[in-house]
C-alpha positions, 0 to 999 in steps of 0.5 A: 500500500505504502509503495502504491501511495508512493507512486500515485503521488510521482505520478502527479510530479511528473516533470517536463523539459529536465536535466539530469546528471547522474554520479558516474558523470552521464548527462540526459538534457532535456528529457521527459519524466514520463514515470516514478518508481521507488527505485528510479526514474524513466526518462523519455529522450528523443532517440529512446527510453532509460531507466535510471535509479536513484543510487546512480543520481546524486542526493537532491535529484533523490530528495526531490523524488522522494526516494525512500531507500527501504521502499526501493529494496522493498520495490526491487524485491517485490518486482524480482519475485514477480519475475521469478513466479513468472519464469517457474511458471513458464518453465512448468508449462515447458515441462508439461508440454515437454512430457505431453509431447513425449507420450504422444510421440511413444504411443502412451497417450494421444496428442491433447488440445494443448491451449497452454502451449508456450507461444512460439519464438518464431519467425515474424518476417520472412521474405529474400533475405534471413528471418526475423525471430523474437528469441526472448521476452524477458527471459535469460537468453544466450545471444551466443546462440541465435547468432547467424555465424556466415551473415551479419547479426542484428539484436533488438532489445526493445518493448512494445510500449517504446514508442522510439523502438517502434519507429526504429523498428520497421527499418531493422526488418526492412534491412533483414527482409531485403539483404540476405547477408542480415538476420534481425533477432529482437528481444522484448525486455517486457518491463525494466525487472526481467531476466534479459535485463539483468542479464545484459544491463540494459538501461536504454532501448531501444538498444541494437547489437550488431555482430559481424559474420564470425559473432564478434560485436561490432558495435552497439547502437542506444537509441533509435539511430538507423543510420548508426546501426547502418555503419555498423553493419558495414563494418561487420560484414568486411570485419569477420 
């Protein structure tokens, strides 16, 4: 309840046109506040969308926030164990469907309607060039092995409520539907708590990887910048 108070009255401090300058020496000029949480803010910039914590800001950016450092390790405890139930779930379903699909195949049990069957990572786009593939929505996930070793592989961490990522987006499939030499794997982040985002320490999206024809990075791109991820990827294709 205390963390709901907290939040719906952010919400109504909401600023416009803001500067900030974070401990480490990064700056975010003139960016929107479009959302509080206990443990950070989310600052909307032209090119994307960060979440930045209050540990990172120095201490009249977290006063004037209200930060409550036992609210935020409450917060951040709460959202984790969220995304844990979340992951067991899924895992379970796998398990079950894993066990399903075995009887059916050995004879021991016909093949079930099966509604709680996983959505699949499959391809979204298909045409001349390589497929595009959602390899993740907010889980852990090995990029390592989704690479397309031989072309140049493009990695999208995005959400469906980013609206830079959503204009970034069309473009990236474009580049893979029409150059067979490009697969695009993009990876839903879901919210700022996941897995993936743990994982990888993403604190902007969009944000896109790019990795040359032997799987070795070549560049990361923040923000919705096409013509960044272009160079890139001319980079990658002579790199190896």
């Amino acid at each position: 309840m205390k963390i709901l108070t907290f939040l719906i009255l952010c919400f109504a401090s909401v600023a416009l046109g803001d500067d900030f300058k974070a401990i480490d020496g990064k700056e975010y000029k003139n960016v929107k506040v479009s959302r509080v949480e206990p443990d950070g803010i989310v600052l909307i910039t032209k090119s994307g969308i960060s979440k930045v914590y209050f540990t990172e800001l120095p201490k009249e950016v977290q006063e004037r926030f209200h930060y409550n450092a036992a609210q935020a390790a409450a917060y951040s405890a709460e959202q984790a164990a969220s995304q844990d139930a979340f992951q067991s779930q899924q895992a379970e379903l796998r398990r079950k469907l894993a066990e399903e699909n075995n009887r059916y195949w050995t004879g021991q049990a016909p093949a079930k309607n099966q509604q709680n069957k996983l959505p699949a990572v499959a391809p979204v786009v298909a045409g001349r060039g390589q497929q595009v593939e959602v390899i993740s929505h907010g889980a852990q996930v090995d990029i390592a092995r989704h690479l397309a070793l031989g072309n140049v592989t493009v990695v999208d961490f995005y959400a469906d409520w980013c609206g830079p990522c959503r204009q970034l987006s069309p473009s990236l499939e474009q580049m893979a539907r029409t150059d067979p030499e490009i697969v695009l794997r993009k990876i839903d982040i879901v919210d700022w708590k996941t897995a993936v985002v743990r994982q990888y320490n993403i604190h902007s999206i969009p944000q896109v990887n790019v990795y040359s024809r032997g799987g070795r990075l070549i560049g990361t791109v923040v923000g919705a910048d096409v013509d960044k991820v272009r160079s890139y990827v001319a980079q990658a294709k002579t790199g190896g």
